[in-house]
KOLZA-367489 format. One line per field, with one value per residue (C-alpha): x negated, y negated, z negated; residue in three letters; residue number from 0. Coordinates in steps of 0.25 Angstrom, whole numbers, plus 2048, in hexadecimal, padded with zeros to 3 digits. Layout:
N
east X:...
north Y:...
up Z:...
residuo ala:...
num NUM:...
END
This chain:
137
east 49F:4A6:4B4:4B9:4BF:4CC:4D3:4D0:4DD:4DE:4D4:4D6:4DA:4E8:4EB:4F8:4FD:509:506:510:50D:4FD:4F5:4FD:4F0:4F9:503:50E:513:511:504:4FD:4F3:4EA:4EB:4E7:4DE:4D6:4D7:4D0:4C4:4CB:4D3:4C7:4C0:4CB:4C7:4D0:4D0:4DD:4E5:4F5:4FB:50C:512:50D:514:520:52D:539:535:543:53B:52F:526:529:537:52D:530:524:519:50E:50F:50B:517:513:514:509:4FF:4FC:4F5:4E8:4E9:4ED:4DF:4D7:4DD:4D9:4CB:4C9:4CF:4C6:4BA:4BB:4BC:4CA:4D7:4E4:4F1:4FE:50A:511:520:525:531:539:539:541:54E:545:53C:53D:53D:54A:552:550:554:560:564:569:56C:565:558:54C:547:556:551:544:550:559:568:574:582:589:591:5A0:5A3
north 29B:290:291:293:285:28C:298:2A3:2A5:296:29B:2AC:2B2:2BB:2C8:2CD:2DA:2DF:2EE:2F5:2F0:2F0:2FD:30B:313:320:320:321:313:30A:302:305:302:30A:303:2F5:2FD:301:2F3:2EC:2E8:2E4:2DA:2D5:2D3:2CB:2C0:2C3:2C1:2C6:2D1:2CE:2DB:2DA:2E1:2F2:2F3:2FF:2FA:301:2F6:2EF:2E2:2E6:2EA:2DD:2E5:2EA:2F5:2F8:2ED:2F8:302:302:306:314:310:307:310:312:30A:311:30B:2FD:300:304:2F6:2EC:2F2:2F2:2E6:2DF:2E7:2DF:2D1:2D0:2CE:2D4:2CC:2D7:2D0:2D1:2CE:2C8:2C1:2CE:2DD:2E9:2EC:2FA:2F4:2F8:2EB:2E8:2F5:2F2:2E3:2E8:2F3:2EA:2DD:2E0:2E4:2E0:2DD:2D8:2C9:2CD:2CC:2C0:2C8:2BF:2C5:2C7:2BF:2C2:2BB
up A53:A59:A5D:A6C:A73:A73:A6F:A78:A7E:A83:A8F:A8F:A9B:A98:AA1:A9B:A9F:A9F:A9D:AA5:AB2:AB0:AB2:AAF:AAC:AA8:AB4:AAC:AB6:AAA:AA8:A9A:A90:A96:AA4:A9D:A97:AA4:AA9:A9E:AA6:AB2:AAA:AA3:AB0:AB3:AA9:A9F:A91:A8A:A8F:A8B:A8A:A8D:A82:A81:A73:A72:A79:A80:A8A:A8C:A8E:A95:A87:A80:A78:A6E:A67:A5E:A5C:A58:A62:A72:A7C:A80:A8F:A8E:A83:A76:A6B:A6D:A7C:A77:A6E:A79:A7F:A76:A74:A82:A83:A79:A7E:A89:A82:A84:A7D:A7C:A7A:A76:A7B:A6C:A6E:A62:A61:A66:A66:A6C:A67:A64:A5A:A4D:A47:A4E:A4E:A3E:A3F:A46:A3E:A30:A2E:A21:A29:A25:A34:A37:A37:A40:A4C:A4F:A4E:A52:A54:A5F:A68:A6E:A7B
residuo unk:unk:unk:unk:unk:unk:unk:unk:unk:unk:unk:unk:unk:unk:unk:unk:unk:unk:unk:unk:unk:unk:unk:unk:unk:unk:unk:unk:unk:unk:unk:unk:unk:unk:unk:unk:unk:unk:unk:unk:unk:unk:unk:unk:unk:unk:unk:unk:unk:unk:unk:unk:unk:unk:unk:unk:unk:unk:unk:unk:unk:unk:unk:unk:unk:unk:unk:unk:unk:unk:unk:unk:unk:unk:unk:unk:unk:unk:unk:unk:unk:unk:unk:unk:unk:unk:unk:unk:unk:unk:unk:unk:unk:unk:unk:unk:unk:unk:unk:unk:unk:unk:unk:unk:unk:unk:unk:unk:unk:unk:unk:unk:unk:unk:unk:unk:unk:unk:unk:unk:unk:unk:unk:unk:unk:unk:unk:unk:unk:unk:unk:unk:unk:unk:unk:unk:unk
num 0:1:2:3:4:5:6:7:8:9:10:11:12:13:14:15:16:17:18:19:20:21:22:23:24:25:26:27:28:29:30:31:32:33:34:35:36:37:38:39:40:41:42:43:44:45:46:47:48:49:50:51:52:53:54:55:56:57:58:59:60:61:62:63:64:65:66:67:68:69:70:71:72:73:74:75:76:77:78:79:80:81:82:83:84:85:86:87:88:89:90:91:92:93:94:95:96:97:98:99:100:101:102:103:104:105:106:107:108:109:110:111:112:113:114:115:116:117:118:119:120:121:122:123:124:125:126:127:128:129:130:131:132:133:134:135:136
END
């Protein structure tokens, strides 16, 4: 098989969505899984090729979903892991990809890694976190 010119995400056409604001298919005033869900088609119509989903992952949402609390699990006000499922197939189904929003370099202070890392300084996590003392002024 030969290979393509160029990786395929030098010419793909991104549609993020932030899910909050998109389509609230429970009327619960948030938008869900369930309402990217039923606009699937409509966004392929639209000629795109991945789908970048802002962060859906548990947070108490101090900065907008990206304070992640738990890295496995989806925030109950957007779905469950069965919807996030239902997604991806979908998603794929219609010759698309999905990109998660993966917020790396911090977490919410909620997080289990980091209420461990702040718990000892003879933590195992504690250098997982940049601690500096504090400062008088």
């Amino acid at each position: 098989m030969p290979m393509p010119p160029h990786p395929w995400w030098k010419s793909a056409t991104v549609y993020q969505i932030f899910p909050a604001s998109f389509l609230d298919a429970n009327g619960d005033g948030t938008g869900d899984l369930a309402g990217i869900i039923a606009k699937l088609d409509y966004i392929k119509d639209l000629g795109v090729d991945v789908i970048w989903l802002s962060p859906i992952y548990r947070s108490p949402l101090a900065d907008m979903g990206y304070d992640i609390s738990d890295y496995e699990d989806i925030d109950s006000r957007f779905g469950t892991l069965e919807e996030w499922d239902c997604l991806l197939e979908g998603v794929h189904r219609r010759g698309m990809k999905l990109m998660m929003d993966l917020v790396v370099n911090h977490t919410s202070d909620k997080h289990a890694w980091f209420t461990a890392s702040k718990s000892s300084k003879n933590d195992s996590k504690r250098d997982w976190y940049i601690w500096r003392s504090g400062q008088s002024c």
